[in-house]
C-alpha positions in Angstrom: -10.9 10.3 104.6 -14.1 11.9 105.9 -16.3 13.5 103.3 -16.9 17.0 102.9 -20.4 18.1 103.3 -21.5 21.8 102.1 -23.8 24.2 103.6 -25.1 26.7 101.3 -22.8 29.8 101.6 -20.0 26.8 101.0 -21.8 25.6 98.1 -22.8 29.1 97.1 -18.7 29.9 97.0 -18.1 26.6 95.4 -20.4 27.3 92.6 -19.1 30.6 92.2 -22.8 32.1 93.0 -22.5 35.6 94.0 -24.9 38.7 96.1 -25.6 36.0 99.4 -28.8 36.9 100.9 -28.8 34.7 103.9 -26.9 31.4 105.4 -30.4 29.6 105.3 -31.8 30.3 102.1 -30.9 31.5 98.7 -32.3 31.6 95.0 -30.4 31.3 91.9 -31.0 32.6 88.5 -28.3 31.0 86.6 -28.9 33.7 83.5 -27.2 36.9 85.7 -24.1 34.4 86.9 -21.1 34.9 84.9 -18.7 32.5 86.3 -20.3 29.2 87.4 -18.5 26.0 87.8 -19.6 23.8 85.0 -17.8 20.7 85.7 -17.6 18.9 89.6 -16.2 16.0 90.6 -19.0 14.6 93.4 -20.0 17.0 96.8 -22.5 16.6 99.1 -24.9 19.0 100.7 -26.8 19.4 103.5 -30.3 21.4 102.5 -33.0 20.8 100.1 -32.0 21.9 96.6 -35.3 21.9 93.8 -33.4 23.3 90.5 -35.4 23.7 87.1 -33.7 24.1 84.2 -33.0 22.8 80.7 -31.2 19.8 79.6 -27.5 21.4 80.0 -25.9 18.4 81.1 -23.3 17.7 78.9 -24.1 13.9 78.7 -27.7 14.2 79.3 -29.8 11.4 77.0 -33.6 12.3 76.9 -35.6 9.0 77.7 -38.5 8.9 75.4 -40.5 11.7 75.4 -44.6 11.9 74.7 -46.6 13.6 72.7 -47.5 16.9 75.2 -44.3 16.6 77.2 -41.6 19.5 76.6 -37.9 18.8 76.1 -37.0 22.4 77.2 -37.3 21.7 80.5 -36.6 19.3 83.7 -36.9 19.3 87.3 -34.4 17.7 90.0 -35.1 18.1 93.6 -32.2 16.8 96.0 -32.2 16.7 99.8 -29.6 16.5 102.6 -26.8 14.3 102.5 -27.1 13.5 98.7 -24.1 13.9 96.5 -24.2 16.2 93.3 -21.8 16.0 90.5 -22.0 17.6 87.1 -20.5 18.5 83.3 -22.5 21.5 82.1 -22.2 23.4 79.0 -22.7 26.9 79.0 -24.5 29.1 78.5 -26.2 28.2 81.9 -30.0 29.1 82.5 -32.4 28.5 85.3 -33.6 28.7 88.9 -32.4 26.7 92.0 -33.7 27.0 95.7 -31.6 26.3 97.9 -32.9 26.1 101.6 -31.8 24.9 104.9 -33.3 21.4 106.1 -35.3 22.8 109.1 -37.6 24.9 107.0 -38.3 21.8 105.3 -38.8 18.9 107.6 -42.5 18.8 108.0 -43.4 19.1 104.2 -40.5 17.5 102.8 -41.0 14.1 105.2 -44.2 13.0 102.6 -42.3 13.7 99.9 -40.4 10.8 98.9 -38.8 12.1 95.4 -36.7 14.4 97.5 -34.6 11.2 98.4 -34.1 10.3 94.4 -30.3 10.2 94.6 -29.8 9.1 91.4 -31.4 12.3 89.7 -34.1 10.9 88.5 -35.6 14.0 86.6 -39.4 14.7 86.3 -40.0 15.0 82.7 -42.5 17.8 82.4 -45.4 18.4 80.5 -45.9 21.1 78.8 -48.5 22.2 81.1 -46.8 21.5 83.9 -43.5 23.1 82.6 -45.6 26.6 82.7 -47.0 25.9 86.3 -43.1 25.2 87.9 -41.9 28.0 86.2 -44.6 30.1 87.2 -43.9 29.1 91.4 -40.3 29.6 91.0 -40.1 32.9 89.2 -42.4 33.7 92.1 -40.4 32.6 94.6 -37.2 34.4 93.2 -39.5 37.5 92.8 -40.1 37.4 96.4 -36.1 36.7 97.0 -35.4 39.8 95.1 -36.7 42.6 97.6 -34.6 44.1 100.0 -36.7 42.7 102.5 -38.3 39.5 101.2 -40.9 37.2 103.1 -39.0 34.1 104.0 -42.6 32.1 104.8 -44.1 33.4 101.6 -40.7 31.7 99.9 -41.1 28.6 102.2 -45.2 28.8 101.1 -44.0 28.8 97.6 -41.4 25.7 98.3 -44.5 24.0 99.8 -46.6 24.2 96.4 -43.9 23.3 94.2 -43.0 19.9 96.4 -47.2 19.4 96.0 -47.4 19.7 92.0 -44.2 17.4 92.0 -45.7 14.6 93.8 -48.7 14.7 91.5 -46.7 15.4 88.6 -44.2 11.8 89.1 -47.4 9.9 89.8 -48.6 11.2 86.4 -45.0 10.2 84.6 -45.2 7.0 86.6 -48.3 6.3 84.5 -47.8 8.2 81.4 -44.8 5.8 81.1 -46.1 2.7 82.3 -45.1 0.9 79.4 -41.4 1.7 80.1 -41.9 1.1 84.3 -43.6 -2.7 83.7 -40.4 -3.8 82.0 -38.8 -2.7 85.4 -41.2 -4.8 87.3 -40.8 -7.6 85.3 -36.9 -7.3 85.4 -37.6 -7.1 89.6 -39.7 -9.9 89.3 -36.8 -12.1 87.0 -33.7 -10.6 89.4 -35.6 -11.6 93.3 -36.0 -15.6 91.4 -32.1 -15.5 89.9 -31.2 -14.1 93.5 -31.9 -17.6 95.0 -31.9 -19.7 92.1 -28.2 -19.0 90.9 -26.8 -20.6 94.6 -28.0 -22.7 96.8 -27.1 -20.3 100.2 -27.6 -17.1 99.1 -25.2 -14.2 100.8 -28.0 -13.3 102.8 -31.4 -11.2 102.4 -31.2 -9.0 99.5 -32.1 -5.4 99.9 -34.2 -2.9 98.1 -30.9 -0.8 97.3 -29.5 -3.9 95.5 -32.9 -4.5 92.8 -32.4 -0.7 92.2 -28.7 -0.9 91.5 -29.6 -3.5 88.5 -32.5 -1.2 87.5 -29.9 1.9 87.5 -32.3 3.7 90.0 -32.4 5.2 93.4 -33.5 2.9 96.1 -36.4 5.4 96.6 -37.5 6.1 93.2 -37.7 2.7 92.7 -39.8 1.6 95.6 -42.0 4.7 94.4 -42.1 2.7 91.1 -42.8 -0.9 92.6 -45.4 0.3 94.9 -47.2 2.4 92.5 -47.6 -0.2 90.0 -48.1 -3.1 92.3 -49.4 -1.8 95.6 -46.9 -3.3 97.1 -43.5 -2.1 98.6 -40.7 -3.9 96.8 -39.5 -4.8 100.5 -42.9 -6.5 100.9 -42.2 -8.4 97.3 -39.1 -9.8 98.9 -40.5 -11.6 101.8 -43.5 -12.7 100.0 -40.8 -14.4 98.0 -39.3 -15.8 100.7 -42.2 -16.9 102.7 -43.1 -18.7 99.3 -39.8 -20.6 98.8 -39.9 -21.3 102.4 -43.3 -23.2 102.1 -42.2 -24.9 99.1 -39.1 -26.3 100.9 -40.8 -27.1 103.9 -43.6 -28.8 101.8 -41.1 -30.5 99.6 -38.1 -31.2 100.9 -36.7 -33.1 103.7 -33.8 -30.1 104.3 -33.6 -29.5 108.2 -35.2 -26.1 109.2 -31.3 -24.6 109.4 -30.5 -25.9 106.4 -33.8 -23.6 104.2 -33.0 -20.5 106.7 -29.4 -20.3 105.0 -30.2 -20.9 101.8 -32.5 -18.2 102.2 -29.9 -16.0 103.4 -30.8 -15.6 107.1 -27.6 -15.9 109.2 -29.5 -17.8 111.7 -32.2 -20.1 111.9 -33.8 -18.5 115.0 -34.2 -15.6 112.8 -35.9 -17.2 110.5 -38.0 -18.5 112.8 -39.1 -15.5 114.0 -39.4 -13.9 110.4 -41.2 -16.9 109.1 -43.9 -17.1 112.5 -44.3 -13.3 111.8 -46.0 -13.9 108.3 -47.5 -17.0 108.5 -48.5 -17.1 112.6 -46.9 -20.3 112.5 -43.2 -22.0 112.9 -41.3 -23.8 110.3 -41.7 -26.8 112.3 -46.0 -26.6 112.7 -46.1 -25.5 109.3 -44.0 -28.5 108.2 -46.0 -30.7 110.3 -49.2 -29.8 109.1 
């Protein structure tokens, strides 16, 4: 069954939002709805949605917070083809942009948070709490005439996607106690993936690390790459370059017997992969 995808006077009508403005952008402040859905089984849209608001979520658990962050408030920012679901208890408050994708594209491309499918919130300061609230009472300010600027809005967007960048590099490091246990948990779950069988069902991916770390694929690699400098992509083949040499080195297995237990379906692949890295074949390596 193919999957429904909403645009925003779709999602507008499914969330009972009222007073439409335009196809291609529209504002919400959840205080002057009377009638909001507050429980969805899963949709998917197609715009960017950046919502701030406080902790309604029915099952919301607050990870640990710090001394001069604020627990009245949290930002989520999702982008085209990600799927939403919520339990909500009323009453509802807040503001959500909603905007179509090609406003977007060129500012929202370096902004890799937009991807977060998991809803990953940014916990906020308290400082930083006044300064998104500020931009998006602005931008609903600007909504609200009867004949609104729709580049001032977008300019507004713009500056709020900016201060969220800075602001999850800060909660990267302001928690970096909590994010090195997710390293080190990468780190133990890359070894188990090739030490638990000898040929591995094949490569495994950045989605599948993330899975075990109950994150988005792109939050996490935000994560890895933040901490480490490295892409967790680039952590995986320097893991498999490494048990490559070590077999090669140390064992007498044939050059198709290490690609599959490596998980490459075929050994001229490996070949390829492992000459790419090291500028030298199995075989030369071996022989060396």
């Amino acid at each position: 069954m193919s999957i429904k995808i909403l645009n925003i006077p779709e999602f507008c009508n499914y969330l009972n939002v009222d007073n439409l403005k335009s196809d291609d952008l529209h504002i919400v402040d959840f205080e002057t709805q009377n009638d909001i859905r507050l429980k969805s089984e899963p949709v998917t849209i197609d715009f960017y949605l950046l919502a701030i608001k406080p902790p309604i979520e029915v099952n919301f658990t607050s990870r640990q917070l710090l001394e001069d962050q604020s627990d009245s408030s949290y930002l989520y920012a999702d982008c085209p083809q990600n799927t939403l679901e919520w339990e909500i208890a009323p009453p509802f408050s807040g503001l959500c942009i909603m905007i179509n994708a090609k406003y977007l594209e060129k500012y929202a491309k370096d902004y890799s948070f937009v991807h977060y499918n998991n809803h990953e919130a940014l916990f906020l300061t308290k400082e930083e709490e006044s300064i998104l609230w500020d931009l998006f009472r602005k931008a609903h300010h600007e909504f609200q005439k009867e004949h609104y600027s729709r580049t001032v809005v977008i300019s507004y967007v713009n500056l709020i996607l900016t201060y969220v960048k800075d602001f999850y590099d800060r909660q990267f490091d302001t928690r970096s106690e909590i994010y090195h246990k997710v390293i080190d948990e990468f780190y133990k779950n890359l070894d188990n993936y090739f030490r638990e069988n000898d040929n591995v069902a094949g490569l495994p991916s950045v989605a599948y690390f993330a899975q075990k770390s109950n994150l988005s694929p792109n939050y996490f690699g935000d994560l890895i790459k933040h901490f480490t400098g490295k892409s967790p992509l680039d952590h995986i083949h320097d893991y498999v370059v490494k048990e490559a040499k070590d077999k090669l080195k140390n064992t007498n297995l044939s050059v198709s017997e290490i690609s599959y237990s490596l998980g490459f379906d075929y050994p001229n692949y490996f070949a390829r992969f492992f000459r790419k890295k090291t500028g030298l074949s199995p075989k030369v390596f071996r022989n060396q």
